[in-house]
C-alpha positions in Angstrom: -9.6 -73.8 16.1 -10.5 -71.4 18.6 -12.6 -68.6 16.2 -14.6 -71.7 14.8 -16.1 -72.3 18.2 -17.1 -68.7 18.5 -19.5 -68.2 15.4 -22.2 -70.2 15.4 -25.7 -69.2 13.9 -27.8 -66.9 15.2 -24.8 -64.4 15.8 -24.3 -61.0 14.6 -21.3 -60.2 13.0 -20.1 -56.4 13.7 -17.7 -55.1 11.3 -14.1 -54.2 12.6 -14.1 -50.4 13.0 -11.6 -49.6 10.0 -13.0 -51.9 7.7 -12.7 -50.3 4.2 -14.7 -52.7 2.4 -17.6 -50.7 0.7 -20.4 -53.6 1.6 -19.4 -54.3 5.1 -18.2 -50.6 6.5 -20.0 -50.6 9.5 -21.8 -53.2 8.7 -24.3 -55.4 11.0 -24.4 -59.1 10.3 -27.0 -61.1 11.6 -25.6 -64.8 11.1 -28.9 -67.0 9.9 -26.5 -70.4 8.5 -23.1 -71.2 10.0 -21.4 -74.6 8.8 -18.7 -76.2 7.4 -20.0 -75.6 4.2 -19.8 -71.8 4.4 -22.1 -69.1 6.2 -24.9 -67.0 5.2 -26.1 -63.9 6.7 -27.8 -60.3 6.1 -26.5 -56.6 6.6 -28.9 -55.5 9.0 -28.0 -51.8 9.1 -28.0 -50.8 5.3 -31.7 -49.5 3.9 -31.6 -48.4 0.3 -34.5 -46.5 0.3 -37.0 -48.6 -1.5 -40.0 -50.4 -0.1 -41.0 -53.8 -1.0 -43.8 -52.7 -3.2 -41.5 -51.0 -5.5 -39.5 -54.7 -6.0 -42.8 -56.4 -6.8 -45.3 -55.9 -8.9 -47.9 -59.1 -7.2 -47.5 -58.4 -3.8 -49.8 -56.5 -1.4 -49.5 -53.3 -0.6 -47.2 -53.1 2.3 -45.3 -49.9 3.8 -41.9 -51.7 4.6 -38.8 -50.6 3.1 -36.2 -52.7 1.6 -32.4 -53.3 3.4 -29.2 -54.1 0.9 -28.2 -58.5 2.9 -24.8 -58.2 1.1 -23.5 -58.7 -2.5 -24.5 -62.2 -2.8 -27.1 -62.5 -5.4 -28.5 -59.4 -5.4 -31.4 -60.3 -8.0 -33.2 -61.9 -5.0 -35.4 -61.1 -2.2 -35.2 -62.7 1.7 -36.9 -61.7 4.9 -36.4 -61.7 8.5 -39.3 -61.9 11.1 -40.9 -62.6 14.5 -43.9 -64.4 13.3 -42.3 -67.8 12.9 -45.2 -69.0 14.8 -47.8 -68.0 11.6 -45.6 -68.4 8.8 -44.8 -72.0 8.2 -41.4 -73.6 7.1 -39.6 -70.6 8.9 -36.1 -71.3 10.5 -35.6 -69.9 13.7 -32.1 -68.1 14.1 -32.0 -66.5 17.2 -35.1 -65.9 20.1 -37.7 -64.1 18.3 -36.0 -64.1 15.2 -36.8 -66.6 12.2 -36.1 -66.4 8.7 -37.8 -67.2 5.4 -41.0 -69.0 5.2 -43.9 -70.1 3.4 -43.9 -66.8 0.3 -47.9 -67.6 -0.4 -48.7 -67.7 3.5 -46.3 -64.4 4.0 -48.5 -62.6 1.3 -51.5 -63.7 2.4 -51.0 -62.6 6.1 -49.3 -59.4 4.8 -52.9 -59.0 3.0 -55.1 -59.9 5.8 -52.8 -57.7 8.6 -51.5 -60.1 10.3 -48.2 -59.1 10.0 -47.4 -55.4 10.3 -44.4 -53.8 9.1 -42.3 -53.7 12.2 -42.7 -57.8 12.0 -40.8 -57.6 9.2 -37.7 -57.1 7.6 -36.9 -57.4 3.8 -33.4 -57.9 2.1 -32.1 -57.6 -1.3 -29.3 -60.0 -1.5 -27.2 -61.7 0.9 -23.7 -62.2 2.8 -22.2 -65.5 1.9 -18.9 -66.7 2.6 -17.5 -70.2 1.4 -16.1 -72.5 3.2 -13.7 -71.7 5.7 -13.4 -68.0 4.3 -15.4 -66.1 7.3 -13.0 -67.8 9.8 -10.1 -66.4 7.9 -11.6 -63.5 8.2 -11.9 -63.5 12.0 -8.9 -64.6 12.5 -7.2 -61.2 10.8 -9.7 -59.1 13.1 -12.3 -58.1 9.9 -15.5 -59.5 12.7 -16.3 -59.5 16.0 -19.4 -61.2 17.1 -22.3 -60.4 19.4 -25.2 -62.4 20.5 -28.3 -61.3 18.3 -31.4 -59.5 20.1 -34.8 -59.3 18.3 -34.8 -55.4 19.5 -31.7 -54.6 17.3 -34.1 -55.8 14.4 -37.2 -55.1 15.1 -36.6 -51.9 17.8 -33.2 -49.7 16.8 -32.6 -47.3 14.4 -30.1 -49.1 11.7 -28.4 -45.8 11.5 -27.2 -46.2 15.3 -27.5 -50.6 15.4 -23.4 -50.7 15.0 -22.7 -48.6 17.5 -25.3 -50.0 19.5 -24.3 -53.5 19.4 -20.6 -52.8 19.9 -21.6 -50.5 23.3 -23.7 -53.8 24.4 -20.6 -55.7 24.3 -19.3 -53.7 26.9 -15.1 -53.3 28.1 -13.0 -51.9 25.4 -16.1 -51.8 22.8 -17.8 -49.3 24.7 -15.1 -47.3 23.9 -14.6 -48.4 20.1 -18.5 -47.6 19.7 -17.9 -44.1 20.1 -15.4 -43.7 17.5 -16.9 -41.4 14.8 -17.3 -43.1 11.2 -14.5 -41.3 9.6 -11.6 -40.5 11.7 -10.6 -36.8 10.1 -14.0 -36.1 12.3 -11.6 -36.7 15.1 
């Protein structure tokens, strides 16, 4: 199938402009596990004004606030960084990009300042689909993909990321990313 060929890893996922699912409205998706199996991946653009300190009690103290990944066990805690040369056992999704790693090592780098907050981003939760569901999903338009660029994570305002990454794509989604978020504001 075509759509299968086009999602790989490392991806981001932008949400079809009239998508009324609650999660995913506007939504951001960078793609860290594509396979047969099914795909995981976290909403970049959705902060719900916590930080990381106020999740965990034994952690140091560490100005970095906390981003909803999707509604996919939501009782858990995942990162994204660009330290994947410090922090060991970290999976490299895209250039300059890794996820996970070593939890001791990532505290005690956080502790000596090695890693700053804008190395770092912190998600409660996760996007998951199952096998075969997120290419049912292209196919009926819900995704678009993009290729991933560490300055949408680490650089952009998540308030303006969507429209950001959909005006990077250029042609017709210069256009769509221009579209205000609710079209009565037409």
């Amino acid at each position: 199938m075509a759509t299968q060929s086009l999602v790989k890893s490392g991806q981001v996922l932008l949400a079809d402009p009239f998508m009324l699912d609650p999660y995913f409205h506007r939504a951001v998706i960078l793609l860290c596990e594509h396979h047969q199996q099914g795909s995981v991946g976290f909403i970049l653009n959705k902060s719900i004004d916590m930080k990381v300190n106020d999740l965990m009690a034994e952690f140091p103290t560490f100005d970095s606030e906390v981003f909803y990944g999707g509604p996919v066990q939501t009782d858990t805690l995942h990162y994204i960084h660009n330290v994947g040369d410090l922090l060991e056992e970290s999976v490299q999704v895209a250039n300059g990009v890794w996820w996970g790693g070593d939890f001791d090592k990532l505290k005690f780098l956080i502790a000596s300042e090695l890693i700053k907050p804008e190395n770092i981003r912190f998600f409660v939760g996760y996007s998951g689909w199952s096998s075969g569901q997120l290419m049912e999903e292209m196919e009926i338009g819900s995704w678009m993909t993009a290729p991933m660029d560490a300055n949408y994570l680490f650089k952009l305002q998540p308030g303006q990321l969507w429209s950001s990454v959909m005006y990077n794509k250029g042609d017709i989604y210069e256009i769509i990313s221009d579209m205000p978020d609710h079209i009565s504001w037409n």
